[in-house]
N, C-alpha and C positions, 0 to 999 in steps of 0.2 A: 524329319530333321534329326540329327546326332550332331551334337556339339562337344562334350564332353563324355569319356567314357573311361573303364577301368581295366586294368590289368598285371598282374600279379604274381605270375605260377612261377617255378623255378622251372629251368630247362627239362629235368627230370619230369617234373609233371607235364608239363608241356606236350612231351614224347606220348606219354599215356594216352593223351587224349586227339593228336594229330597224327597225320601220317608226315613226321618229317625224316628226312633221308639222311639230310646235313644242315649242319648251324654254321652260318659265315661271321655268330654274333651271339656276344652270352644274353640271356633274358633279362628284362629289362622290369621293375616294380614301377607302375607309375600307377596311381590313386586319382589320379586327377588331369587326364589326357587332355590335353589342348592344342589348339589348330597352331600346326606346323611344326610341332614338337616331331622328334622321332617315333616310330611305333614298332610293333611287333608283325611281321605278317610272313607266309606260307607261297612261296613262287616255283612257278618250275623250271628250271633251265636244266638243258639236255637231259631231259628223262625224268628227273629227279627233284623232288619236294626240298627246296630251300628254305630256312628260317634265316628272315634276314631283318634290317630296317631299314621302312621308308619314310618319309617326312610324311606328314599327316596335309593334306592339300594339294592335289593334283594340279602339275605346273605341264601344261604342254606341250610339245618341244618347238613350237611358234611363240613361247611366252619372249618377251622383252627382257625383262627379268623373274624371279619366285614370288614377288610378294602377287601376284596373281593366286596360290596356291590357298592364301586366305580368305579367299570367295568359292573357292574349288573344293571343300572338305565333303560334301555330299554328292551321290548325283543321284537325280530319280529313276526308276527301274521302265518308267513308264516311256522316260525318253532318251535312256542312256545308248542307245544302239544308234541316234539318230546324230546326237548333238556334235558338231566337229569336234567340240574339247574331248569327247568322251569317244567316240565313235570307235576311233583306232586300236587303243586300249580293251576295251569291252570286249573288241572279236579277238585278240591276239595278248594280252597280258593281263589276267587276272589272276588276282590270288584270295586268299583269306587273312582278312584283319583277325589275329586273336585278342579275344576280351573276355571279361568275367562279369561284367556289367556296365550300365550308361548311366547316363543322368540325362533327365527332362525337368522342365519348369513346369508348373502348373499354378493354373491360376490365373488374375489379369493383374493386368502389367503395375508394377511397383506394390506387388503383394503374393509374386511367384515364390512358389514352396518348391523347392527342389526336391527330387524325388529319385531314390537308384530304384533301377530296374535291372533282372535279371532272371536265371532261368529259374524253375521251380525247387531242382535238384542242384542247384549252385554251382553247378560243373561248368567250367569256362568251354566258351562256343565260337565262333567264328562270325564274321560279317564276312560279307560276299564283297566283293572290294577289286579295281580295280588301278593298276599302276602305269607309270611310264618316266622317260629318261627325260633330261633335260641338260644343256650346258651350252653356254655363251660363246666360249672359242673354243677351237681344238685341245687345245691343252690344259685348260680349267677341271676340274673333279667334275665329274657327272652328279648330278643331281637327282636323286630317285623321290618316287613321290606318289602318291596315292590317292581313294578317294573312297567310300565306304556308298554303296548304292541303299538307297531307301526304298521303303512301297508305302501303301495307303497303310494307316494301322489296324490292327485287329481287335477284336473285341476285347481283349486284357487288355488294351492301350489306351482306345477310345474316350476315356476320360482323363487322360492326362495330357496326348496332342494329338495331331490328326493323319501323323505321318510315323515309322520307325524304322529304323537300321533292317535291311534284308538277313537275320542270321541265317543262314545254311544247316539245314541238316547232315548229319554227315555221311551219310548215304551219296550223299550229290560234291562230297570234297574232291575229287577223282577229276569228272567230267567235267567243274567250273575250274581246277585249274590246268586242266588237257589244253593246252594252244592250238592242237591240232583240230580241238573242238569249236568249228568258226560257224556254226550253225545257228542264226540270230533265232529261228525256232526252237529250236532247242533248248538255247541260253536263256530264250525270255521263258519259255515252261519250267527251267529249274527256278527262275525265281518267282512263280508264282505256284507253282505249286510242291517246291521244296526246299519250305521256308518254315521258320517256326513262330508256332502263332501263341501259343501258352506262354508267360511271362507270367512273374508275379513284382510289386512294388511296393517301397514303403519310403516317406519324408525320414530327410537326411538333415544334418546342419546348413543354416545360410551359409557356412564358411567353403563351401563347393563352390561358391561365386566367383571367389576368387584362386585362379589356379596357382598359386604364389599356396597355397594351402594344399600338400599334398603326402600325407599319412591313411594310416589305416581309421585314423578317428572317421575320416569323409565319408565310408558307407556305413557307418553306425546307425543302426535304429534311431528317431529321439520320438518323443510324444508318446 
C-alpha cells in the first residue's frame, strides 16, 4: 500500500537524478501527496523521457467517469499484467512516479503512528508506476492518470506494513520506460528483482493525517 508520499526537488535537481529529455511542466513541491492530486512522473513518447503530470489514480479509458481513480492509486506487481484496469497500461505505458519519500501508518487502528520512509542516502527515487488516457467526449481535455505498482515488503518494512511502493533502481529506468519493451517476463523480473529493498524510517507528526497539512514541518523527525 502507498497512500501518501513526498516530493520536493527543483527541476534542476531533478535532471541530476533522472534521465529527462523534456519538461512539458515546471516541478512541483508537495509534502503531503494525496489520491488524485496531480504528480510528478517520467513517460516516454516518441523516443524521448517526458516530465510531465499525472493525476494520481488510474482512471481507465472504460471508466464512467474519474472518481473511479480514487480506488485505483496502487496496483499490485503480483497482478498488474493480469487485471483489465491495469493490463493495457503495464505492457505499453509505464513511467516513473518521482518521490523523495512515503508515509505508512503503523500500529493498530485509532493509535497509528505515521511514519516517512525513505532511502538511506535521501536522494529522491522513482516508483515504477504505470498510466493511461481518459476522456468522456471527443472534445472534453484528456485526462491523464496513474497508478504506483506495489510488492510484498522487505525486510526494512516488515514492521511497519506488509506491502511497499515498487521503487526502481535506476539501472532498470530505460527498460521500464521502453514501450517497445512489451515482454510480461521481462517486466515482471525487473520488478522483482530490480527493486530496492533498503529503506530507512522514523515517526513523523499526526498532522500527515490530514493532507490540508502540507510543508516541510510533515517529514520532520519528533520523539
Amino acid at each position: 500500500m502507498c497512500g501518501r508520499f513526498v516530493g520536493f526537488r527543483s527541476l534542476d535537481e531533478l535532471k541530476d537524478f533522472f534521465p529527462i529529455d523534456q519538461a512539458a511542466c515546471e516541478a512541483i513541491s508537495n509534502y503531503n501527496v494525496a489520491p488524485s492530486q496531480e504528480i510528478l512522473a517520467i513517460a516516454k513518447y516518441e523516443g524521448e523521457n517526458w516530465l510531465v503530470k499525472f493525476h494520481w489514480g488510474l482512471v481507465p479509458f472504460w471508466a464512467k467517469d474519474t472518481s473511479i481513480g480514487n480506488r485505483m492509486i496502487n496496483a499490485r506487481s503480483e497482478t498488474v499484467a493480469e487485471k483489465p484496469s491495469f493490463r493495457s497500461a503495464f505492457k505499453k505505458r509505464r513511467c516513473l512516479i518521482l518521490a523523495d519519500g512515503f508515509y505508512e501508518w503503523k500500529g493498530e487502528k485509532g493509535r497509528k503512528q505515521p511514519m516517512f520512509i525513505t532511502l538511506p542516502d535521501r536522494k529522491p527515487f522513482a516508483f515504477a508506476g504505470i498510466w493511461e488516457t481518459w476522456h468522456q467526449r471527443d472534445k472534453d481535455p484528456i485526462y491523464k492518470s496513474c497508478t504506483i505498482i506495489t510488492t510484498q515488503a522487505s525486510e526494512s518494512m516488515r514492521d511497519i506494513h506488509h506491502r511497499m511502493p515498487a521503487i526502481l533502481k535506476p539501472p532498470a529506468y530505460e527498460s521500464w520506460l521502453d514501450p517497445e519493451n512489451q515482454d510480461t517476463a521481462e517486466l515482471n523480473r525487473i520488478l522483482q528483482n530490480e527493486i530496492v529493498t533498503e529503506l530507512v524510517s522514523y515517526p513523523v507528526s499526526q498532522q500527515v493525517n490530514s493532507p490540508r497539512n502540507n510543508d516541510a514541518s510533515c517529514i520532520e523527525p519528533i520523539g
